[in-house]
C-alpha positions in Angstrom: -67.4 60.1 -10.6 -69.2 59.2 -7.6 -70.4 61.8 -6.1 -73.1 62.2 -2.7 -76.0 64.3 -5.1 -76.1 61.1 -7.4 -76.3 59.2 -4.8 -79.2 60.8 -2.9 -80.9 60.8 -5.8 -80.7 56.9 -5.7 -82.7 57.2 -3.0 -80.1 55.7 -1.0 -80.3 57.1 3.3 -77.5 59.6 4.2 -76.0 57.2 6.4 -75.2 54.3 3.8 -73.9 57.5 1.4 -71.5 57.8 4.1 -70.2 54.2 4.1 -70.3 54.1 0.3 -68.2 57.2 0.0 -66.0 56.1 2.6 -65.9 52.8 0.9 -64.5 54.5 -2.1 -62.3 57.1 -1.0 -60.1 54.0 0.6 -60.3 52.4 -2.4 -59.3 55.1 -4.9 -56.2 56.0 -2.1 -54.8 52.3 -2.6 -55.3 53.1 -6.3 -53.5 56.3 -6.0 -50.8 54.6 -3.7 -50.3 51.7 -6.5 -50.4 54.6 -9.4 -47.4 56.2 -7.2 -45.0 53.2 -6.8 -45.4 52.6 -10.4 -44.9 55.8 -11.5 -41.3 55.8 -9.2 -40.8 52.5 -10.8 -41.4 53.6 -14.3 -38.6 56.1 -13.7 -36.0 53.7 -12.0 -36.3 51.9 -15.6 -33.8 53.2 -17.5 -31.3 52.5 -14.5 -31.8 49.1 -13.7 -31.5 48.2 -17.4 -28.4 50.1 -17.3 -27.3 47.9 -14.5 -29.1 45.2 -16.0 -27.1 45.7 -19.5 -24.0 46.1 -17.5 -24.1 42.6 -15.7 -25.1 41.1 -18.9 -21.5 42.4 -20.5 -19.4 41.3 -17.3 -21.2 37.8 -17.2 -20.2 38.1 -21.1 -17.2 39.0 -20.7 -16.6 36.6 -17.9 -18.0 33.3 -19.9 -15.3 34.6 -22.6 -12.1 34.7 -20.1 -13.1 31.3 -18.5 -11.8 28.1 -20.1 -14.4 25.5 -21.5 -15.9 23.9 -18.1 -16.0 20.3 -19.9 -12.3 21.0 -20.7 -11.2 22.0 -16.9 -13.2 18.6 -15.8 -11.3 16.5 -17.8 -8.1 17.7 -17.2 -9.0 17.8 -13.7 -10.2 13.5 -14.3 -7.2 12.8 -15.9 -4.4 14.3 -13.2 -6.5 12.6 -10.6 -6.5 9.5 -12.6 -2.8 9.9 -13.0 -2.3 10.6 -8.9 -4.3 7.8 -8.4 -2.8 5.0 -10.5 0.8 6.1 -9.0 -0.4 5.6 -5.6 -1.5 2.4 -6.8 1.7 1.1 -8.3 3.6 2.8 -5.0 1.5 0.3 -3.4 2.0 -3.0 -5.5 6.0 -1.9 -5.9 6.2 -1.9 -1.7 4.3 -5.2 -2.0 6.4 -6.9 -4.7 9.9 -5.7 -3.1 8.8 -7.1 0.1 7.7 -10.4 -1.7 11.4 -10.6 -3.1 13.4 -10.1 -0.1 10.9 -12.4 1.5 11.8 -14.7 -1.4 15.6 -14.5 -0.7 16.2 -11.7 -3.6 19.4 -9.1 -2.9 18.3 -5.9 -2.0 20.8 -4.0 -3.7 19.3 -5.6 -6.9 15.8 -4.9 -6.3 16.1 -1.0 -8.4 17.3 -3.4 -11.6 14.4 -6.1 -10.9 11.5 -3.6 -10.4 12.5 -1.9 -13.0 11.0 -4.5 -15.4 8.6 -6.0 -13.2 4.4 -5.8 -14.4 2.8 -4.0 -11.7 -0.6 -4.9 -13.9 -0.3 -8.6 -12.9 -0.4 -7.7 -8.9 -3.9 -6.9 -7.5 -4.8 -5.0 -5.0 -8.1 -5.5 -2.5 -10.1 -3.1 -0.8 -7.9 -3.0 1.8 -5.1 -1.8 -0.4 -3.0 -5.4 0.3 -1.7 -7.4 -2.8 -3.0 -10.1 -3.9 -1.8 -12.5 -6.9 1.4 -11.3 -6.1 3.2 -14.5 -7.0 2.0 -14.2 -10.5 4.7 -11.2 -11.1 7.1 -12.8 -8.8 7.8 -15.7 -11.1 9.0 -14.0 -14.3 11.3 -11.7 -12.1 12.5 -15.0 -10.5 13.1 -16.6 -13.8 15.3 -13.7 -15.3 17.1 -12.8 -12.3 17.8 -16.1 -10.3 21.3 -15.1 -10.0 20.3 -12.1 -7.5 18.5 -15.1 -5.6 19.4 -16.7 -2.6 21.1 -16.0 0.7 23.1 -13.1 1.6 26.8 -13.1 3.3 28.7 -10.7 3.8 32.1 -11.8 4.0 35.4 -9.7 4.7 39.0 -10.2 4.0 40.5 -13.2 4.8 42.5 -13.0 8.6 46.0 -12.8 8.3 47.7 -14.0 11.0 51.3 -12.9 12.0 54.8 -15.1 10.5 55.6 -17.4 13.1 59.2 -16.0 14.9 60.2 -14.1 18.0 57.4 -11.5 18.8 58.7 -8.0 18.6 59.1 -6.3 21.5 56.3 -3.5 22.6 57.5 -0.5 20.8 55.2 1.6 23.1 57.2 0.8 26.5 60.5 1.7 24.8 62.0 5.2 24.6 63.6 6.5 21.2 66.8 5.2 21.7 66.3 1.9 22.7 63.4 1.6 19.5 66.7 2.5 16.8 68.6 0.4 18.5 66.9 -2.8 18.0 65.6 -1.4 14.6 69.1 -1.5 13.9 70.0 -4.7 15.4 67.2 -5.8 13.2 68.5 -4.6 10.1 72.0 -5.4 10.7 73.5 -8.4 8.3 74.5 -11.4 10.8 
């Protein structure tokens, strides 16, 4: 312990004792302060491993409720796959009906020809427009040339009226005079 007598007896001047006690009472205070906020953090200790031991089971616990994360990924890969090939073949399908009305196809077949049609043969480019489109045309062509060509419609044929004395306007005449020649009409000559 450092004390002013042993000091002295250093031979060391009362005025450097002073500095070298001062010196050490500010050292042994930041020792005592250090000591202090140990000591509170020695008795925090069981608490924060409490807490700490209670995280660790609901992180547990957690990890055990939540599905494989490789798992989630790849069913999450393989809907988006799936979204994105159907945009895809919405794409080439639009492309390939056009091409077959273009061609001279009827368009109430086009359900039965694209239902059979390869959407693998047309290509798509970066900016999403077919390309190679003929390649699938041909085979729907070849199978279902009858559905080909130009469309008419076309009505009943026009009947025209028997040749003979026009009747006369019904509208203009009044009851009487319509039974009347409805039975002149029908009368036996």
């Amino acid at each position: 312990m450092l004390q002013r007598k042993s000091l002295s007896a250093m031979g060391i001047e009362a005025d450097k004792i002073d500095q070298i006690i001062e010196m050490h009472s500010d050292t042994v205070n930041g020792l005592k302060d250090e000591i202090a906020k140990y000591k509170a953090d020695a008795e925090s200790l069981p608490t924060v491993t409490k807490e700490r031991d209670e995280w660790k089971t609901k992180h547990a616990d957690v990890l055990a409720k939540q599905p494989d994360a490789a798992k989630v990924q790849a069913d999450f890969d393989k809907y988006k796959q799936g979204i994105e090939a159907k945009e895809t073949n919405a794409k080439k399908r639009g492309a390939l009906e056009a091409k077959l009305i273009a061609e001279g196809a009827n368009p109430d077949a086009l359900e039965l020809m694209l239902h059979g049609a390869d959407l693998e043969t047309v290509k798509l480019n970066e900016k999403g427009e077919a390309e190679e489109i003929d390649k699938a045309v041909e085979p729907i062509k070849t199978k279902f040339a009858k559905y080909f060509g130009e469309v008419t419609e076309q009505g009943a044929a026009r009947r025209t009226p028997p040749p003979g004395s026009p009747n006369p306007d019904r509208d203009k005449m009044s009851d009487a005079e319509w039974f009347a020649a409805e039975k002149a009409k029908n009368a036996k000559p």
